[in-house]
C-alpha positions as CSV (number, residue, x, y, z in Angstrom):
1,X,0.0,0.0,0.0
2,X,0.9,3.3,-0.6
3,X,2.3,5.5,2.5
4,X,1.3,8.7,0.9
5,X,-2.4,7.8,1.0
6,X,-3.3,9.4,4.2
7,X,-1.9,13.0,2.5
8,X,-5.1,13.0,0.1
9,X,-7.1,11.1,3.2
10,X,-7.1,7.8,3.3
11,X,-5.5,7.3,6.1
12,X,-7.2,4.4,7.6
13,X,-7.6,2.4,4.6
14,X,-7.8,-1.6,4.6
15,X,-6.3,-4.1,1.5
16,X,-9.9,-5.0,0.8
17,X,-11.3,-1.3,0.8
18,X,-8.2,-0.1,-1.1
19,X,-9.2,-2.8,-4.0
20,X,-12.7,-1.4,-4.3
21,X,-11.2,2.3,-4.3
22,X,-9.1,1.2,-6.8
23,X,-11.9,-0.4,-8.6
24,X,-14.2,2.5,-8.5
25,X,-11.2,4.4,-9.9
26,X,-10.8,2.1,-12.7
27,X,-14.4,1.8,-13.7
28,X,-15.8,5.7,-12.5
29,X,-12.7,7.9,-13.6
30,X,-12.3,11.6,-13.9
31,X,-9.9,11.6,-16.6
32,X,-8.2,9.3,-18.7
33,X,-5.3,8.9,-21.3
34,X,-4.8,5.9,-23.7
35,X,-0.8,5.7,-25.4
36,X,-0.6,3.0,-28.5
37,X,3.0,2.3,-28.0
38,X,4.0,0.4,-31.2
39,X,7.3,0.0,-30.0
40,X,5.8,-2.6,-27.6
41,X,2.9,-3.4,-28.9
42,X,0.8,-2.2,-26.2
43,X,-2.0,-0.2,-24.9
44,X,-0.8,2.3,-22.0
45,X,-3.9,3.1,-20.1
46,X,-3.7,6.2,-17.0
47,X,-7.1,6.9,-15.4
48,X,-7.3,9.6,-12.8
49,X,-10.3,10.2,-10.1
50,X,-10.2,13.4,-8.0
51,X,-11.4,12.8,-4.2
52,X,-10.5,16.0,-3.0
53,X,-9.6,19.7,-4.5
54,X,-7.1,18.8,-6.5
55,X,-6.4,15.7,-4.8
56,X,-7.1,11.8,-5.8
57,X,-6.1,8.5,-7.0
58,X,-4.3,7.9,-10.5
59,X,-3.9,3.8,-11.5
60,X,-2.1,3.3,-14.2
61,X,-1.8,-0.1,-16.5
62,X,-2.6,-1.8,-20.1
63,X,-5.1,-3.8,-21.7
64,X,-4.5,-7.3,-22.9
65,X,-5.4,-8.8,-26.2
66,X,-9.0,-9.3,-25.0
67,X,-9.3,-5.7,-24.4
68,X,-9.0,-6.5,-20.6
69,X,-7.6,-3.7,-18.2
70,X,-4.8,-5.1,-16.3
71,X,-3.8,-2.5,-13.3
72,X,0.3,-2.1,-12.7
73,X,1.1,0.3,-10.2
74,X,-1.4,3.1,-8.2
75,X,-0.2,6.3,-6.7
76,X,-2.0,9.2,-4.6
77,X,-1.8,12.5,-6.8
78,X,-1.8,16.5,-5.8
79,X,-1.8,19.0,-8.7
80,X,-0.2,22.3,-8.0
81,X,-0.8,25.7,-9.4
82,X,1.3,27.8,-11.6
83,X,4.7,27.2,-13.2
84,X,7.5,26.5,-10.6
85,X,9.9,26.2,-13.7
86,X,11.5,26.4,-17.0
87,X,14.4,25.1,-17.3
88,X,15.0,22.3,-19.1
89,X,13.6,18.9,-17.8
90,X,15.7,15.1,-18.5
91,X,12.9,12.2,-17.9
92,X,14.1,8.5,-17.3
93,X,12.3,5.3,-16.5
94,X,12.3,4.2,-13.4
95,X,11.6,0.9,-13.5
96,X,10.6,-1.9,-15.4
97,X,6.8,-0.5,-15.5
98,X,5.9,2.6,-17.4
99,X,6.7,5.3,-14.6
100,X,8.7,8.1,-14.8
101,X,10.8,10.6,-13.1
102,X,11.8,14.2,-13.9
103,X,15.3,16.0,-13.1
104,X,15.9,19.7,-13.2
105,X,18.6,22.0,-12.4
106,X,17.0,25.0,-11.0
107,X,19.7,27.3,-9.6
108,X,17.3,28.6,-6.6
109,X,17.6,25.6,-5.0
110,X,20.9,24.8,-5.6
111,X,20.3,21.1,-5.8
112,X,19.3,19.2,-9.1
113,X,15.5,18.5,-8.3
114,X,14.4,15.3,-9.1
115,X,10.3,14.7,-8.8
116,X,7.9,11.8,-9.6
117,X,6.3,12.2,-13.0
118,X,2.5,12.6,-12.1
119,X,1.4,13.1,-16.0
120,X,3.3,9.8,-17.8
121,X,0.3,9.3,-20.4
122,X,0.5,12.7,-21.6
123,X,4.3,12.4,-21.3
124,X,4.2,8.9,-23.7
125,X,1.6,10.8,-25.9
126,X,3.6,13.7,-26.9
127,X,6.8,11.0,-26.7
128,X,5.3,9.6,-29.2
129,X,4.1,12.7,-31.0
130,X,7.8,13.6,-31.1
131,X,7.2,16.7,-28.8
132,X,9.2,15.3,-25.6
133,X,11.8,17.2,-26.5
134,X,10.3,20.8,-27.1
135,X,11.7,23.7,-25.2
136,X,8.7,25.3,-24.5
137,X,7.6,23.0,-21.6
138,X,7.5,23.9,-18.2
139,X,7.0,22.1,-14.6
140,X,4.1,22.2,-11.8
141,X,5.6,20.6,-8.9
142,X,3.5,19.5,-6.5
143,X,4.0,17.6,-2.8
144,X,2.1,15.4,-0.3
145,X,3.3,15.3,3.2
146,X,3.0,12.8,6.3
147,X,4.2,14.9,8.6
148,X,4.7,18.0,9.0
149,X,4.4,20.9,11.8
150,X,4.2,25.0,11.7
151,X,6.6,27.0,12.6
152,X,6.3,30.7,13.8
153,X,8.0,33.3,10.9
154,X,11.1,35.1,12.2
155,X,10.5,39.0,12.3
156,X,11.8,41.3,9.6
157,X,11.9,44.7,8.7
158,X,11.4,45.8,5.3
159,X,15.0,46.6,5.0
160,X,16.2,43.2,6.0
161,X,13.8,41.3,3.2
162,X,14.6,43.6,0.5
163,X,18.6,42.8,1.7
164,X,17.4,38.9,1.5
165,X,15.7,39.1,-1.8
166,X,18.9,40.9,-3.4
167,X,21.4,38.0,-1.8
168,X,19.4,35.3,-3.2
169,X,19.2,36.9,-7.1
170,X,22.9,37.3,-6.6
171,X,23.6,34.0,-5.5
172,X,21.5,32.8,-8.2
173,X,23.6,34.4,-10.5
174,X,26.6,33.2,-9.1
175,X,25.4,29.8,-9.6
176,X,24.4,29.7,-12.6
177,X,28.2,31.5,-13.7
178,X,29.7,29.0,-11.9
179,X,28.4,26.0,-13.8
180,X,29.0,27.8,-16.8
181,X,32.9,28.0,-15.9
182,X,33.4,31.0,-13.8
183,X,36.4,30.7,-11.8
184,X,35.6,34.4,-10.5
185,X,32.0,32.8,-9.3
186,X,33.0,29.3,-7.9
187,X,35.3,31.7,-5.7
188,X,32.8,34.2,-5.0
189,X,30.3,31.0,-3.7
190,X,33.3,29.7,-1.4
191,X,33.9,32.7,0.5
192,X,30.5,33.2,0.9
193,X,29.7,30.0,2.0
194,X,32.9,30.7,4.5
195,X,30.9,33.8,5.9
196,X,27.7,31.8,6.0
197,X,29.1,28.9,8.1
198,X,31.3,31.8,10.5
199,X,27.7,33.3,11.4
200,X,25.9,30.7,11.5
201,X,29.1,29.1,13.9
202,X,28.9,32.8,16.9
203,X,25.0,33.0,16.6
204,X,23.9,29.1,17.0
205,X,26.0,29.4,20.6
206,X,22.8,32.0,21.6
207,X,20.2,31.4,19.3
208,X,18.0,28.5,18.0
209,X,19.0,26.9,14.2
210,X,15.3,28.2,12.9
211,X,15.7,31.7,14.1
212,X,19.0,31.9,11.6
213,X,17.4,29.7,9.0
214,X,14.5,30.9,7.4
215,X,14.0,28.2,4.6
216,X,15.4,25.0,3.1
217,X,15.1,21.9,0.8
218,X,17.3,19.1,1.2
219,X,17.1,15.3,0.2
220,X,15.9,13.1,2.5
221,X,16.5,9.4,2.9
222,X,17.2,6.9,0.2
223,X,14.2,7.4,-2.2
224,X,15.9,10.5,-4.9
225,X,12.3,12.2,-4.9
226,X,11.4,13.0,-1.4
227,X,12.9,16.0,0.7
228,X,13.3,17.2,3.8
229,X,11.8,21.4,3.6
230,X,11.2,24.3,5.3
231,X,9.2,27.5,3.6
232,X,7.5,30.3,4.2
233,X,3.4,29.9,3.7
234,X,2.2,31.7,0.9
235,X,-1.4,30.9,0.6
236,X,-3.6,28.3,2.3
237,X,-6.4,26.5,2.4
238,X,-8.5,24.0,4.0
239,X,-10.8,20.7,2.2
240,X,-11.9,17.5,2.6
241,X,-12.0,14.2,0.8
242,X,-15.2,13.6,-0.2
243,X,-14.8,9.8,0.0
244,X,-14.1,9.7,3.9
245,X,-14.7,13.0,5.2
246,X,-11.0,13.9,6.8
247,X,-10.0,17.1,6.7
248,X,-6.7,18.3,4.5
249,X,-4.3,21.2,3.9
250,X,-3.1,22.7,0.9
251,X,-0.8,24.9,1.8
252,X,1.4,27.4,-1.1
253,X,5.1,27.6,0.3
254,X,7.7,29.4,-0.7
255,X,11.0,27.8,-0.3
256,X,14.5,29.1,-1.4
257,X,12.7,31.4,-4.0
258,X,10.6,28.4,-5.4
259,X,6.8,28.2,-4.9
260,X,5.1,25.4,-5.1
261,X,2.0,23.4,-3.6
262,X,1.9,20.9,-0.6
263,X,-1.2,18.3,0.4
264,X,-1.0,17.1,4.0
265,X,-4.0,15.4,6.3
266,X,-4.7,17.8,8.8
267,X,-4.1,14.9,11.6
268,X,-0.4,14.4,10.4
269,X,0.2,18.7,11.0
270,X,1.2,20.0,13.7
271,X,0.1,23.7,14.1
272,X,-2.0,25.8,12.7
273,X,-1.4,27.3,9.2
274,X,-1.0,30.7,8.7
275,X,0.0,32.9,5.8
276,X,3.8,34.3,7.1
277,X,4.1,31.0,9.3
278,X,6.6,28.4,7.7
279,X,6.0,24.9,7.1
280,X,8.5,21.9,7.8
281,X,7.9,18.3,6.8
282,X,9.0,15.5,4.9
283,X,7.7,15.5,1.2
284,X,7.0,13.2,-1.2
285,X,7.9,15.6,-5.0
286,X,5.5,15.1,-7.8
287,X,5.7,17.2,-11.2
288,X,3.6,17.9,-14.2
289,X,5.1,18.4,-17.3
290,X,3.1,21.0,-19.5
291,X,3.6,20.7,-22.7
């Protein structure tokens, strides 16, 4: 079973109730996408079913030579808002079914940001349409969350976020001259990474890490798609799954410049949401491609 059921609220959910959920899913979608992949002689079937705002159940499988739906894999979906990125997007398999995940380098973060593909049927369609490739695509990311808590915002004058939003375009910059061969840059990134770790060394002896940390997105554990973040709450909202009636949050964080959407069952948060609080949990990265 899937541990990121409870983040779209199923979060006491038997084997034998999942299979009819499934089942419903399968036989009373919301969407769905059928891929003739010629290559392998094969019918790619992805049917979606929405539970939630935004929120639901996608299974995902091919039919058999007596036009028979045969289910491979499930997974709980959350579709974001907006465009979290451009830049350019690699896609590999996964495994040996047809799943899919995304890579980015997004110099805001300052990590490569790999996500689960949420969209592979419209990904195999316009494979196969030989637009895969095109330029002009962009990303949605998207999270769900099994734990998470709110944390209070850390007070700042005008002068000190205007001073924050200029050191984060430079560093940007830096970045992104840096992988382009800068040795003036990579230098530039050292000592202020040298400065960084010098304050961060005289104020932690006084002060609390979250009162000197105001946002980050690190990897967590061994799966490549799930991090450990920290952001500022941009907008939020409350709903419920129709199905069983628990009550979610969809929070809008912003997190090392890079906005994007998180799903979490109000029982697995700590805190009350508040537009200025931040958010910290464990995520589980999901991305549309649109095309």
């Amino acid at each position: 079973m899937h541990s990121y059921l409870r983040a779209v609220g199923f979060s006491d959910i038997s084997k034998k109730d999942l299979y009819r959920l499934l089942d419903d899913v399968i036989h009373n979608y919301d969407e769905k996408i059928i891929v003739d992949e010629d290559d392998n002689h094969r019918l790619f079937a992805e049917m979606s079913k929405s539970f939630g705002y935004d929120c639901g159940i996608t299974v995902c499988g091919e039919y058999d030579e007596n036009d028979e739906f045969q289910m491979e894999y499930y997974f709980p979906f959350f579709r974001g808002t907006g465009i979290t990125t451009r830049e350019d997007v690699m896609v590999e398999r996964r495994s040996e079914k047809e799943n899919f995940s995304g890579a980015c380098d997004d110099v805001r973060i300052g990590v490569t940001l790999i996500f689960y593909l949420a969209n592979a049927g419209k990904y195999l369609k316009e494979k196969y349409a030989g637009n895969a490739g095109s330029q002009s695509s962009s990303v949605t990311l998207s999270a769900l969350s099994a734990e998470g808590k709110i944390l209070l915002p850390i007070q700042k004058n005008i002068e000190q976020m205007e001073k924050d939003r200029q050191f984060s375009t430079q560093r940007a910059k830096l970045i992104a001259d840096a992988r382009n061969g800068s040795e003036e840059a990579m230098e530039s990134l050292t000592m202020e990474d040298m400065d960084i770790y010098s304050m961060i060394s005289r104020r932690i002896e006084e002060e609390d890490v979250f009162s000197i940390v105001d946002t980050y997105f690190m990897p967590y554990g061994m799966e490549c798609d799930r991090y450990n973040v920290m952001g500022e709450i941009v907008e939020q909202m409350e709903t419920v799954n129709e199905r069983t009636g628990e009550k979610l949050y969809q929070l809008t964080i912003e997190c090392n410049g890079v906005q994007f959407d998180v799903c979490i069952n109000k029982k697995d948060l700590m805190g009350q949401p508040e537009i200025g609080r931040r958010f910290k949990g464990i995520i589980w990265l999901q991305g549309n491609l649109n095309f």
